[in-house]
N, C-alpha and C positions, 0 to 999 in steps of 0.2 A: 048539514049547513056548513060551507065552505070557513074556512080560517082564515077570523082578519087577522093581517101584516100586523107586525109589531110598530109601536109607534119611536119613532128616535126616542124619545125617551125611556120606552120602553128597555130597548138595547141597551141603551146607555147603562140603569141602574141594574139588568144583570150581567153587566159586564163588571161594574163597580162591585157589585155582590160577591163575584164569584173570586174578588182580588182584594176584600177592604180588611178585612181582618189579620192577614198575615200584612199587608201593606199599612195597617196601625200598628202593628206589634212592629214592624222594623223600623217605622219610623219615632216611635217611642223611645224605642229601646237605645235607638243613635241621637236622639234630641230632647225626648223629655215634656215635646212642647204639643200641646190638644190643641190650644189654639192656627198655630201654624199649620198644623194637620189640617183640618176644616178647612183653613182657609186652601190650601192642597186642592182637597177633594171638590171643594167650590169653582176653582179655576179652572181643573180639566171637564167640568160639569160647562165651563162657558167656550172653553177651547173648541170641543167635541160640538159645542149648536157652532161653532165657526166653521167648520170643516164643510166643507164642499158637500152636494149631494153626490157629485162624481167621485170624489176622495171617499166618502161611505158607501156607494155600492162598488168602490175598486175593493175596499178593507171587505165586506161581505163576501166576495167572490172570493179572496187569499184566504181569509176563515174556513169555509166551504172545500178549497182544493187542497189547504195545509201544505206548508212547507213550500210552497210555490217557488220557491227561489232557490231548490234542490234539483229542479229539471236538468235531465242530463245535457241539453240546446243552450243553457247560459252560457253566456260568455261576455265577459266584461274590457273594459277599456278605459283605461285611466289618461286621462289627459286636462292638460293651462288648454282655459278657454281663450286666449287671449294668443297663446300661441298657435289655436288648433284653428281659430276662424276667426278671431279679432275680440269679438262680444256676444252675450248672451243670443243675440237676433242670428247671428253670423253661425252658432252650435245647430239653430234650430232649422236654417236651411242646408248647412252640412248633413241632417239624417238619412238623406235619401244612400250619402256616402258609406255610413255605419253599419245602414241595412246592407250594403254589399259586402262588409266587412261578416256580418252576420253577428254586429254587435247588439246584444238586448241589454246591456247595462252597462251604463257610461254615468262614470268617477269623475266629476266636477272636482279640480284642485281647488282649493282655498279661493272662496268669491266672495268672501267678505270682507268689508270694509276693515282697512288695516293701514296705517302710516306709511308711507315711502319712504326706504332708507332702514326703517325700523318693524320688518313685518315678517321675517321669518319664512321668507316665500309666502306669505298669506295666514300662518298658525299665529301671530297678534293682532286679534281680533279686537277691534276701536269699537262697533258696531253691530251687535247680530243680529241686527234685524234689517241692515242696510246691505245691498250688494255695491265692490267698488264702482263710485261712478262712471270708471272706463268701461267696464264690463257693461253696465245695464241697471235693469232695476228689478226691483220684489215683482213687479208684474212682470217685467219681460221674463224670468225662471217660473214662474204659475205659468205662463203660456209654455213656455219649453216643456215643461214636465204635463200637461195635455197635452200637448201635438206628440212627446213620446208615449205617453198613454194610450193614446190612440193607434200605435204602432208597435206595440208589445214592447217598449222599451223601459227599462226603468232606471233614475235616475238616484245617485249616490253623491254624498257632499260630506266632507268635513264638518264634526261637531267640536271645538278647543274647550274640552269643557275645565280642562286643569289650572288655566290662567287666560290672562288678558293682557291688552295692549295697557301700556302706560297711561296712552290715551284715551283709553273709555271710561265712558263718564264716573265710572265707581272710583276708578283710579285718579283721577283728577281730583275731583270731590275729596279722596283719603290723602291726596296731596297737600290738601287745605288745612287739613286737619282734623278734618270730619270726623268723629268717632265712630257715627256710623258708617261710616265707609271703609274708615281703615280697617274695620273688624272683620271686611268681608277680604281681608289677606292674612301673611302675618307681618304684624309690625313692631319692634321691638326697639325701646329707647336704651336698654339695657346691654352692651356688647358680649356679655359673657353669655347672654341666651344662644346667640347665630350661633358662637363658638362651639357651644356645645353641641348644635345639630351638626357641626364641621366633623365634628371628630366621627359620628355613623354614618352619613350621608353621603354617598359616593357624589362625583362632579359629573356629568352628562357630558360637557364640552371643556377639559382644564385648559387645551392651550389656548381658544378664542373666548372662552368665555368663564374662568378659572372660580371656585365656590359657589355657594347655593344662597347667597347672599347681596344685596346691593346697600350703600349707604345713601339717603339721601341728605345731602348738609342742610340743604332749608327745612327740612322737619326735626333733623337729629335725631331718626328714625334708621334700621335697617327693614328693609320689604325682601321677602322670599319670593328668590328667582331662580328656579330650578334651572331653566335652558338660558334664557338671556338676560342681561339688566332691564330691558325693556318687556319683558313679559314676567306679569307680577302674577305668582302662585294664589289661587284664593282658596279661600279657609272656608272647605266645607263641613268646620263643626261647627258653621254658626250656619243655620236650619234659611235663611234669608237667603243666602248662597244657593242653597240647595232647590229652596224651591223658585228663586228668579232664574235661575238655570233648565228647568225644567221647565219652565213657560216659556222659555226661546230655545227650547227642543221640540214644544210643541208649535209654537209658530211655526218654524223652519218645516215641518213635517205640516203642518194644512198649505204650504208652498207647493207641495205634490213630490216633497223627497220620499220615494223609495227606501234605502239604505242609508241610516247615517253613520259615520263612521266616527267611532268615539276615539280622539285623540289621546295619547297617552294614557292609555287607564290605569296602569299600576301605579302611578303617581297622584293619584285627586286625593286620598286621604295621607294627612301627616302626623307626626306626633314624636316628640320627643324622644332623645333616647331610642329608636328604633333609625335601620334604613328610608323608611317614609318610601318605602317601595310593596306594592303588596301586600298590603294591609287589612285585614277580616272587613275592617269597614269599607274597601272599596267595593267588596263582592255583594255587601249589604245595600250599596249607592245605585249600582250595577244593576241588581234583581229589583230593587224598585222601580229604577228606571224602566226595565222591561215590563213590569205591572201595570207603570203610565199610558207607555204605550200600547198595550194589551185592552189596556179600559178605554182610551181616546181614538187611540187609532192602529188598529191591530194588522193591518197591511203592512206595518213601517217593520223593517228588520235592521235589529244592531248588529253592526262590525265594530270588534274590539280590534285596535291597534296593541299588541299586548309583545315588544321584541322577548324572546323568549324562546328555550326549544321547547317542541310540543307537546314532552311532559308535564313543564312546567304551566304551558298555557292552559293547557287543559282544564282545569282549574276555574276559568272566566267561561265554559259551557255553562256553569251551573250543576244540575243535575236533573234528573228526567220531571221532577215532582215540581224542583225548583227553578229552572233556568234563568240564566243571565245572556250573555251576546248569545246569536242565532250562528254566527259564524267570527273565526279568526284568522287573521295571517298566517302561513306557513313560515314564517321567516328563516327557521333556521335550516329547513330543505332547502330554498332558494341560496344561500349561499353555499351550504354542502356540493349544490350541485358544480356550480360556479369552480369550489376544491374538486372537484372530480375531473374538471375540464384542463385544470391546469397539473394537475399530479398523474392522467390517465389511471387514476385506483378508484373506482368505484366500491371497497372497503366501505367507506366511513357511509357513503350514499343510501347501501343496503342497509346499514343497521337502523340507519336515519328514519329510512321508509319503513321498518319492520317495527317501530316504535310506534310511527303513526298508524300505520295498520292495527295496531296493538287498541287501539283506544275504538270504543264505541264507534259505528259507525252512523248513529246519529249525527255524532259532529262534522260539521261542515268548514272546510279548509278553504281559505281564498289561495289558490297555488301565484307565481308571477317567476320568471327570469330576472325583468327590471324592471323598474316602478324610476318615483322621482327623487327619491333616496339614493343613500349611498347606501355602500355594502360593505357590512360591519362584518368581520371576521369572526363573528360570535359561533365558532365550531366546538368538537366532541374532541377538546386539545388530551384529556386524560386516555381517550383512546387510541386516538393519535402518537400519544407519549409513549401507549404500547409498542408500537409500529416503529419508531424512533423518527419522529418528526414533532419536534419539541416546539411551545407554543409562538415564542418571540422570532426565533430563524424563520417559523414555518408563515408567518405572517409576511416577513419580512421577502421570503420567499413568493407568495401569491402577489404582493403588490409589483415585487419587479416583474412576475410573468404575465402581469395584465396591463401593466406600463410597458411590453414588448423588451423589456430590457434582457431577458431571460432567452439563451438562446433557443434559435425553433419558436418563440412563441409570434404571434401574428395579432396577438390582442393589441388596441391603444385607449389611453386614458391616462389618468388624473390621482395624486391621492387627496384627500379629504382631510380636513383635522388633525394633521399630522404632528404626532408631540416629538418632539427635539429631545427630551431628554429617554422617553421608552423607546422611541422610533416606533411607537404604533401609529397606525392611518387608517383609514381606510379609505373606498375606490371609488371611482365614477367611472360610469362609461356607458353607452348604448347597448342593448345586447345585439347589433351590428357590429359594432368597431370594437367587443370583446370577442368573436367570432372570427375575425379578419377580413371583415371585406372594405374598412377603412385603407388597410396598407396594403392588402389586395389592388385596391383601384388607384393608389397611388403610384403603385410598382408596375400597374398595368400588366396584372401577372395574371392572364383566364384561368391558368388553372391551380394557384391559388384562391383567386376568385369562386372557382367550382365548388372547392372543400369548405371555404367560408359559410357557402349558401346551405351547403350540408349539414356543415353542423349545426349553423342556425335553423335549421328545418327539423332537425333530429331534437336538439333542445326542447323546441315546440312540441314536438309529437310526443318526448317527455311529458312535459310538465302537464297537456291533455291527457295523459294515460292514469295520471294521480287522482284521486279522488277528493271531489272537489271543485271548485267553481277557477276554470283557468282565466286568469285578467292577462290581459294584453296592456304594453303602455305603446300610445300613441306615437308612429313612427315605426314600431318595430315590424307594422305586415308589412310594410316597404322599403323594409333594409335600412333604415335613414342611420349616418352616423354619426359620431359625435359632432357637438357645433361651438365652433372656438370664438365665435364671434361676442362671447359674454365677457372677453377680457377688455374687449373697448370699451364695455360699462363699467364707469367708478363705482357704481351700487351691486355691481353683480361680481364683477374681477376678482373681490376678494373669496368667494364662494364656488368651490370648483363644482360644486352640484347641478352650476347652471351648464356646463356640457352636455347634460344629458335634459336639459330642459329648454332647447332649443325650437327656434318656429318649425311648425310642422314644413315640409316640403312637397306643397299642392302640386309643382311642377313635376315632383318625383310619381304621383299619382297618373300622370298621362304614361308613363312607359306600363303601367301592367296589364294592360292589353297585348304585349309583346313579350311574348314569352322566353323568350330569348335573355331579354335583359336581366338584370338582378332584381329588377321589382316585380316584374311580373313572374316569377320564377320563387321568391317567397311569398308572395299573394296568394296564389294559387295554388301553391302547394300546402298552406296554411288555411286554405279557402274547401280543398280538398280533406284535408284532416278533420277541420271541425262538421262538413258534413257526414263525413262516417263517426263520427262522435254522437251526434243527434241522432243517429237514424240504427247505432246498435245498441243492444240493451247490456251488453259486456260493459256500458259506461256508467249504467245506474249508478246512483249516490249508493246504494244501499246493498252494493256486489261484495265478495268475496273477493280481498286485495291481499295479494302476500309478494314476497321477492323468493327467487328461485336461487338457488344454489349450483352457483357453475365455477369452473378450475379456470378463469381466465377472468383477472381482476380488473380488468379492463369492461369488462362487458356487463351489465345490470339487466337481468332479467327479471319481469314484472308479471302475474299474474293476475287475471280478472274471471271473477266467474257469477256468473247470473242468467235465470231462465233456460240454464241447462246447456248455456255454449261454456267455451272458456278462453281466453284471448289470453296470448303469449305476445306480450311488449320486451323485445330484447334492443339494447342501446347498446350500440360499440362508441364507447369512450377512446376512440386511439386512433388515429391515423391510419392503422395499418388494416387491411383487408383482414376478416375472417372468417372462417367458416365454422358455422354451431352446428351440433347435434340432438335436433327433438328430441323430447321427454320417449314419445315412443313415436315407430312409425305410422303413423298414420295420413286421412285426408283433412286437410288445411285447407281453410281456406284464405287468400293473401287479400287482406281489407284494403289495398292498395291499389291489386291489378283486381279485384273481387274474382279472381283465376282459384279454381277450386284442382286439388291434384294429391296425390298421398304423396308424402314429405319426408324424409329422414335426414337431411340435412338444409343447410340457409345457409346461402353467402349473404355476409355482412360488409358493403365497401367503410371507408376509413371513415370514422362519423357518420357509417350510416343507420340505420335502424329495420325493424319489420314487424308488423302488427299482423299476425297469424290466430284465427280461430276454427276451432273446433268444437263440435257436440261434445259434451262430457260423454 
C-alpha cells in the first residue's frame, strides 16, 4: 500500500518536535517566562498555515537538496532598488538583465519603511511590515520574489533587528510615556546609569554621532542609541521584544525572502558593566532564531552582519550540533585585500587566507570587493607592527593612496567619518574608481585605462577563487565609477557613502556588446570567469583551499583541490610583469584559453592573474 503525504500539520509538529525542547530550555533559561514561550510556539503554528503552498514546497525541496545555497553557480548582487530600476515593479522587469549577469541572488538594500532625512540609508526601520511607498508594496516584493522563484533566483533583504526608527510605533508610544513601551528600550531617568555604560562601551560613530546615549527633555529620560539619536536600541531582555521581532521575521520570510540578513548582530543583547558587544546571549538569540526558522520555514537561510576578522566571527556558525547563521561576511579579507592593492605585499593577504582556510569548511563566507558600506581599516596592525608599518601612519597611509594623493596611485574617492582629533577615516569608492579607470578616463590615458580594467578583472577572479559565495555590488560588471552627484542633496552631502551609491548607469549597459569598450571588456570577462566557476568542481564549497609559499611578496598564490584536479590561482599584486615557476613540471591546463600543454613556467602581465589546473 503506497504512503500517504504528510499533512501540513503533520510537518509542522515534527519539525516543532525535533527543535522544542532545546528551544524551551534557551528560551527559559534567557526569560524565565512559559507563558510567552506558548504563546511562541502558538504564533509560528499560525505563521507556518500562512506561508504559501509555493513557499512550502520551495522549503521541501531546500530540506531534501541541503545546503542549497552552497552551489558552486551562486552568485550574488547587492543593490538600492531605487537606484537599480526606480521601484519594486521596475527590479522585477530588470531580471531578464540579472540572468545575463548570471545573478541567482540579489540583496534588496533597506525597503523598508523609514523617515526621510532620519533613516540611515534605510537601517531605521518606522515600519516592518511596510515597504517605502516610493518603492512599492508588500505585494509588489511577494510577486518579485515569485517571478524570481520561478527563475532560480533568490532574494535577500535586510533584517534591523538591533533598533528602530524613533518613529515606530513602540517608539512613539515610549515617547508618551508608555511603560510599556519604553521597556521594549533602554530608558533611564537616572544620568549616572548612561554614564556608567560610557565608561565600557565603545562609540560606533564619535565624530557624527559622539556616545551610546540620547536625552530626550520632554520625557527626562535618556534612550540607548548605539549608531544614531534616531535609532533607539531595544531591550531584548524583555521576552515581548524578542518575540514581536520574530513575528516580523517571520512575516518578512512568507513575502518569499530567501536570505535575510541579520543587521548588527553582536550588538542585540546589552548589559551593564560589559562592552554590550558579543555577548553569550546573542548566540543564544541567534540559535533560536535559526530554530524558528527551521520549524516555520526551513528554505530561509541567515546571514549574519558580524564586522570582525574571521576568527573572531566564527563563533556566529554555531557548531555542527548547534548552529546559528548559515553564512557570514568575510569583512576583514575584503579590506586586507584592498591593503594588498595599495602596499603591492601580499604578506598580511596570505596569512588572512590561511586563517580562513583554517576553519571548518562547512562555513560558508559571503566574499565582496565593494558592497554599500564604507571600508573600515579593521587590519592585522600587530602583524603589520612586525613588518614596521604601524597602525595610525599605516591608515593614514591607505586613505591618501585611495584618495589618489599618494604618488603612482590612480585610485579616487572619499573619506568617511573622519575624526579630527585621531585622524582616523575611512573610504568610499567604487571598486572602478579604486582600480583607476575613473582618472584613467579622465586623463583619457588607453593605456592607463588597460591596467585599470586589469586589475579590476584580476580582483574579481580573486575574490571567485575564495571559497564562498562571491557578491557582486551593482555597477561593478560595468566598471561604473564613483557618482558625485549626492553632494547637490542636503540629505545625502553630508554622507560620503553616497558615492558609491549612486543611479545605476542603464546607458553604460548598451556598450557591452562592444568589446572594445570598458564595459564590455569587464562584463565579459567577469561573464567568462563565473562560467568556469560553475562548470569546475576545483570550486566546490567543500575543496581543499590553502595559499602557496612563493619568494615574491607581491604575488599570492592560491590553491584548490577537489575530485582529483587541482587549480593553481596565482594573483600578481604589482604593476610589474612576471614570470612564476610551477610547483613541478607538468600538463596545465589554462581555465582561460581551456589550452591544455606541459608548463614549467607562467608570465604574469602587471595585475594580471592565471587560473591553471591539473590532475593530482
Amino acid at each position: 500500500m503506497a504512503k500517504r503525504p504528510k499533512t501540513a500539520d503533520q510537518i509542522f509538529q515534527e519539525r516543532l518536535a525535533r527543535h522544542h525542547d532545546e528551544l524551551r530550555w534557551l528560551y527559559m533559561e534567557l526569560y524565565g517566562n512559559g507563558d510567552m514561550f506558548a504563546e511562541l510556539c502558538s504564533q509560528m503554528k499560525r505563521w507556518y498555515d500562512e506561508r504559501s503552498s509555493k513557499l512550502k514546497k520551495l522549503d521541501s525541496e531546500r530540506e531534501a537538496a541541503g545546503e542549497w545555497y552552497r552551489r558552486r553557480d551562486m552568485l550574488g548582487m547587492m543593490m538600492y532598488i531605487d537606484n537599480f530600476a526606480g521601484n519594486i515593479k521596475g527590479v522585477q522587469e530588470k531580471l531578464p538583465y540579472l540572468e545575463k549577469c548570471n545573478v541567482n541572488y540579489i540583496h534588496l538594500m533597506p525597503f523598508l519603511d523609514s523617515p526621510k532625512g532620519r533613516s540611515d540609508g534605510g537601517y531605521a526601520v518606522a515600519d516592518f511590515r511596510k515597504v517605502k511607498p516610493e518603492l512599492g508594496t508588500m505585494k509588489d516584493l511577494s510577486e518579485l520574489a515569485e517571478k524570481c522563484h520561478e527563475k532560480g533566483i533568490s532574494l535577500c533583504m535586510d533584517f534591523v533587528m538591533n533598533h528602530t526608527s524613533e518613529d515606530h510605533e513602540w517608539a512613539v508610544k515610549a515617547r508618551q510615556g508608555d511603560g510599556e513601551y519604553m521597556s521594549r528600550y533602554f530608558f533611564y531617568a537616572d544620568p549616572s546609569i548612561p554614564r556608567e555604560y560610557e565608561k565600557t562601551v565603545p562609540q560606533v560613530f564619535p565624530p557624527t554621532a559622539p556616545g551610546n546615549f540620547t536625552y530626550l527633555p520632554e520625557l527626562g529620560h535618556y534612550v540607548m542609541t548605539t549608531f544614531y539619536p534616531y535609532q533607539w536600541d531595544l531591550n531584548y531582555c524583555n521576552p515581548r521584544v524578542f518575540n514581536e521581532m520574530m513575528y516580523n521575521f517571520l512575516y518578512l520570510a512568507n513575502q518569499g525572502m530567501d536570505i535575510i540578513r541579520i543587521d548588527a548582530v553582536p550588538y542585540i543583547w546589552k548589559e551593564l558593566g560589559t562592552n554590550c558587544r558579543n555577548l553569550k546571549q546573542v548566540h543564544t538569540i541567534v540559535r533560536m532564531m535559526r530554530m524558528i526558522g527551521e520549524i516555520v520555514c526551513p528554505g530561509i537561510v541567515l546571514l549574519g552582519e558580524v564586522v570582525m576578522e574571521p576568527d573572531k566571527v566564527a563563533p556566529y556558525f554555531g557548531t555542527v550540533d548547534k548552529p546559528e547563521c548559515h553564512m557570514l561576511y568575510n569583512v576583514t579579507t575584503m579590506a586586507t585585500t584592498w591593503n594588498t592593492v595599495a602596499t603591492r605585499d601580499a604578506r598580511l593577504l596570505r596569512k588572512q587566507m590561511d586563517i580562513v582556510c583554517s576553519l571548518p569548511r562547512e562555513y560558508t563566507f559571503l566574499n565582496y570587493l565593494r558592497c554599500h558600506d564604507d571600508i573600515g581599516w579593521g587590519l592585522d596592525y600587530a602583524t603589520l607592527s612586525e613588518w614596521g608599518m604601524k597602525e595610525v601612519p599605516h591608515k593614514k597611509y591607505l586613505n591618501d593612496f585611495f584618495q589618489g594623493r599618494t604618488e603612482g596611485s590612480v585610485s579616487r574617492g572619499e573619506l568617511y567619518n573622519e575624526d579630527p582629533v585621531t585622524g582616523d577615516a575611512r573610504f568610499c569608492a567604487t571598486t572602478a574608481s579604486m582600480c583607476g579607470v575613473e582618472s584613467a578616463g579622465f586623463e583619457q590615458n588607453q593605456q592607463k585605462m588597460e591596467q585599470a580594467v586589469t586589475k579590476d578583472v584580476m580582483l574579481h577572479a580573486y575574490m571567485f577563487t575564495q571559497s564562498g559565495i562571491p557578491m557582486l555590488y551593482s555597477g561593478d560588471e560595468i566598471g561604473q565609477v564613483n557618482d558625485y552627484a549626492y553632494k547637490e542633496d542636503p540629505e545625502k552631502a553630508p554622507d560620503s557613502r553616497y558615492i558609491h551609491r549612486g543611479k545605476f548607469r542603464w546607458d553604460l549597459t548598451e556598450r557591452i556588446c562592444d568589446r572594445k569598450s570598458v564595459q564590455g571588456k569587464i562584463f565579459h570577462a567577469l561573464d567568462s570567469l563565473e562560467n568556469i566557476r560553475r562548470s569546475e568542481a576545483v570550486f566546490n564549497a567543500d575543496a581543499e583551499v590553502f595559499t602557496k609559499d612563493y619568494n615574491d611578496q607581491s604575488i599570492l598564490w592560491v590553491v584548490r583541490r577537489a575530485e582529483g584536479e587541482e587549480l593553481h590561482a596565482v594573483f600578481n599584486f604589482s604593476g610589474s610583469p612576471k614570470t612564476v615557476w610551477m610547483p613541478e613540471e607538468a600538463e596545465y591546463t589554462d581555465l582561460l584559453t581551456g589550452k591544455t600543454e606541459k608548463t614549467e613556467t607562467a608570465e604574469l602581465p602587471g595585475w594580471g592573474f592565471l587560473w591553471k589546473k591539473k590532475k593530482q
